[in-house]
N, CA, C and O of each residue as an XYZ file, in Angstrom:
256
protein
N     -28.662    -23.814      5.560
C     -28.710    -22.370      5.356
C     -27.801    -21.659      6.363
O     -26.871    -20.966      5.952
N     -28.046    -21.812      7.688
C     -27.433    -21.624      8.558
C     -25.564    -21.582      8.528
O     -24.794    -20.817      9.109
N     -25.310    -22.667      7.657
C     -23.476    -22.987      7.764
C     -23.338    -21.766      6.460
O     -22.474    -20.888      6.472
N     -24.215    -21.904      5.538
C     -23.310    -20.920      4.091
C     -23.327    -19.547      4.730
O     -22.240    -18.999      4.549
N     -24.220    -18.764      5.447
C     -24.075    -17.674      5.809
C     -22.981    -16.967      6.833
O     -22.522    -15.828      6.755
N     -22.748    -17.833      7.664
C     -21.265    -18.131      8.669
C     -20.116    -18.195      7.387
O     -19.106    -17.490      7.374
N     -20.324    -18.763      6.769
C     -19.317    -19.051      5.923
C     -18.834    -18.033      5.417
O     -17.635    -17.753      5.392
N     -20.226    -17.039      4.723
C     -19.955    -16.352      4.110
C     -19.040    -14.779      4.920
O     -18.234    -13.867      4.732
N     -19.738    -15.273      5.645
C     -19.250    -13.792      6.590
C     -18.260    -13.920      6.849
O     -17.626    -12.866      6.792
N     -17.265    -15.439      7.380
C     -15.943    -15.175      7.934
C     -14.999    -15.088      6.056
O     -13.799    -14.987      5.802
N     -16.438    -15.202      4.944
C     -15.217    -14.786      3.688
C     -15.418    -13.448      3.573
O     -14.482    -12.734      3.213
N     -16.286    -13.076      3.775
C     -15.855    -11.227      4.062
C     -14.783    -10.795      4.264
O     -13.924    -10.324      3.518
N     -14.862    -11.036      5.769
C     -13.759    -10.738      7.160
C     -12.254    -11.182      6.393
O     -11.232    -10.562      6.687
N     -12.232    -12.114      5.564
C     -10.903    -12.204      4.960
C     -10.629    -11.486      3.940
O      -9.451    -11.290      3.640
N     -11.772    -10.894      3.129
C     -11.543    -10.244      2.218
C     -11.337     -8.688      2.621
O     -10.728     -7.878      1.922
N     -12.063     -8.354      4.102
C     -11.496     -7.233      4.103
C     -10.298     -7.172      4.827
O      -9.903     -6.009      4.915
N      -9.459     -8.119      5.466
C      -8.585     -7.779      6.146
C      -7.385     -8.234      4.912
O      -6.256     -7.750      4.980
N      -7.697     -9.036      3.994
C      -6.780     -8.708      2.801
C      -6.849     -7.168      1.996
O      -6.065     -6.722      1.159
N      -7.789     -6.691      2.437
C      -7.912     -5.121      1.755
C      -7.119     -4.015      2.751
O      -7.007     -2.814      2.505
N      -6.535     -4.805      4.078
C      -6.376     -3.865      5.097
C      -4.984     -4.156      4.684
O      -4.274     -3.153      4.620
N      -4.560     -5.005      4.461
C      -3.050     -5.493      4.319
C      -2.224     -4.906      2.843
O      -1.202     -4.232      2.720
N      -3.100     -5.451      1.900
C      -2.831     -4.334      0.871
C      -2.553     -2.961      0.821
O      -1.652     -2.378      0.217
N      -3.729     -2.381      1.762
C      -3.818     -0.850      2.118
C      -2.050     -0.450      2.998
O      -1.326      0.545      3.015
N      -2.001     -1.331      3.393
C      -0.752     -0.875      4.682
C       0.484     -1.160      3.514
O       1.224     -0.206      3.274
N       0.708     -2.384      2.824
C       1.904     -2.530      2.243
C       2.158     -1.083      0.983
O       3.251     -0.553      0.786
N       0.771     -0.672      0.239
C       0.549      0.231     -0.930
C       1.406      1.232     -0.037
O       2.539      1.533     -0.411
N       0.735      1.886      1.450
C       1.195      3.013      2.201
C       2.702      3.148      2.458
O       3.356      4.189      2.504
N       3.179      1.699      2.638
C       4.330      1.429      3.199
C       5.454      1.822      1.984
O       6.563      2.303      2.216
N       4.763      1.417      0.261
C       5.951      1.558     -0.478
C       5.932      2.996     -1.001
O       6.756      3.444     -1.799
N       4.811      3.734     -0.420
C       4.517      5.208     -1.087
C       5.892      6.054     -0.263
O       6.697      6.813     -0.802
N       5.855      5.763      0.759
C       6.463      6.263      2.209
C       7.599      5.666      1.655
O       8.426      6.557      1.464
N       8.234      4.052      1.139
C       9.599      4.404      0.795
C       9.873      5.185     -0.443
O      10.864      5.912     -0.385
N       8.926      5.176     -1.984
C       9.386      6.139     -2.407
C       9.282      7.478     -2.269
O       9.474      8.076     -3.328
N       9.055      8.132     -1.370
C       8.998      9.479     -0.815
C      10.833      9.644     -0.249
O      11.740     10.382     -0.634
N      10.775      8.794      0.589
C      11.840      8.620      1.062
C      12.835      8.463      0.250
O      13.511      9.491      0.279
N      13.351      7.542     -0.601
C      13.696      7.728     -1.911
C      14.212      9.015     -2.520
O      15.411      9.284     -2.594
N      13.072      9.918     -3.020
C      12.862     11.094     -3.164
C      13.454     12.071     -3.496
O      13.823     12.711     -4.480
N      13.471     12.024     -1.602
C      13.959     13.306     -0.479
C      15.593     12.819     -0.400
O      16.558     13.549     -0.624
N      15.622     11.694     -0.101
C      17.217     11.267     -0.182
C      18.465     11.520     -1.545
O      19.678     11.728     -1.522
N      17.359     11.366     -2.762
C      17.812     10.973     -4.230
C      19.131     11.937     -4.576
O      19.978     11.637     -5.418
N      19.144     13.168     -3.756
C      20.741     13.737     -4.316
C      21.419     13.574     -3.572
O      22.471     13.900     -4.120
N      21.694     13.227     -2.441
C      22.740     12.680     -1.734
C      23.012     11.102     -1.530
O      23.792     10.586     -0.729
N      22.170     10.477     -2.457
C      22.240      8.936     -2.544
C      23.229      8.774     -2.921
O      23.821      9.754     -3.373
N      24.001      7.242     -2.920
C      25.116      6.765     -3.366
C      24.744      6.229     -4.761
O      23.596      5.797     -4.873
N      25.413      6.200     -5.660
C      25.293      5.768     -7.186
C      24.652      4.106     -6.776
O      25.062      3.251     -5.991
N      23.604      4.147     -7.612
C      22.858      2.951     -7.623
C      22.637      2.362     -8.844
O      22.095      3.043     -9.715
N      23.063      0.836     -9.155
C      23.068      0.036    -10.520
C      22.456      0.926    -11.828
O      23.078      0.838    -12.886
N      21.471      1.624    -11.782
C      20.892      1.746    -12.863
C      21.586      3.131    -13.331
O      21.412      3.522    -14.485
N      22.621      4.093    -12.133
C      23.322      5.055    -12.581
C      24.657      4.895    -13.125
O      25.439      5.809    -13.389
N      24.859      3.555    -13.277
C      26.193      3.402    -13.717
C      26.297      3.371    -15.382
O      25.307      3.149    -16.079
N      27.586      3.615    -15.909
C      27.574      3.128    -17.348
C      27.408      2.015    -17.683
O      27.664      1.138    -16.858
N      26.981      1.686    -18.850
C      26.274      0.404    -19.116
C      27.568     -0.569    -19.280
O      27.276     -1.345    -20.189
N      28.582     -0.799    -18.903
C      29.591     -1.238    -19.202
C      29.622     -2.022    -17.657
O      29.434     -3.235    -17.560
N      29.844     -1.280    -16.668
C      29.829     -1.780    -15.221
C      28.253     -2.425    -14.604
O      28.239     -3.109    -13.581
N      26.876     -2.076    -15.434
C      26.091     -2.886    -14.871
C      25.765     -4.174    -15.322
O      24.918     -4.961    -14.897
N      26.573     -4.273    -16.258
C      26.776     -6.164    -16.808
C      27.962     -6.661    -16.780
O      28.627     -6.899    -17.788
N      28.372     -6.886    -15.450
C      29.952     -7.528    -14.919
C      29.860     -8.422    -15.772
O      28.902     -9.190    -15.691
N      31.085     -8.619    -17.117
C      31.064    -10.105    -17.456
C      32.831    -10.379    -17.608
O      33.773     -9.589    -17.547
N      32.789    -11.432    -17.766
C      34.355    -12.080    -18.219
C      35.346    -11.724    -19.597
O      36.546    -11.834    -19.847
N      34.555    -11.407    -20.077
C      34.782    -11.315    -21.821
C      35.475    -10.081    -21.490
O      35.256     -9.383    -20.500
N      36.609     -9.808    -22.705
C      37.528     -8.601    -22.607
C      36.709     -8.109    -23.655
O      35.964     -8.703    -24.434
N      37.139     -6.266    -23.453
C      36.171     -5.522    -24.142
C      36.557     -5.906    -26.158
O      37.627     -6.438    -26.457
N      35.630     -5.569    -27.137
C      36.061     -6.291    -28.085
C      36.714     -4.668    -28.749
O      36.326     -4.075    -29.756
N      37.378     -4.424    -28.157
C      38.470     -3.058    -28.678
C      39.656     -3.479    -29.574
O      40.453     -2.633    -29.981
């Protein structure tokens, strides 16, 4: 009886410090898209603003 209850408690303690870690990374990506954001009109053109022509570099000549 004695070992499952130890047991159980240090599975707590992991479950909440996996809830603490979650909590910090969730905070961490809120804070970059904020950042993001606030930056977004003076950003530099990023893959998904380009024409669809330049975000699939391929070899093939255009079929014009």
């Amino acid at each position: 009886m004695f070992f499952r209850s130890q047991e159980s408690g240090v599975r707590s303690q992991e479950k909440e410090r996996r809830k603490k870690e979650r909590k910090k990374e969730r905070r961490k990506k809120e804070e970059e898209e904020e950042e993001r954001k606030s930056t977004n009109h003076q950003s530099p053109i990023t893959n998904h603003q380009l024409p669809i022509t330049q975000q699939f570099p391929t070899n093939q000549k255009p079929d014009r």
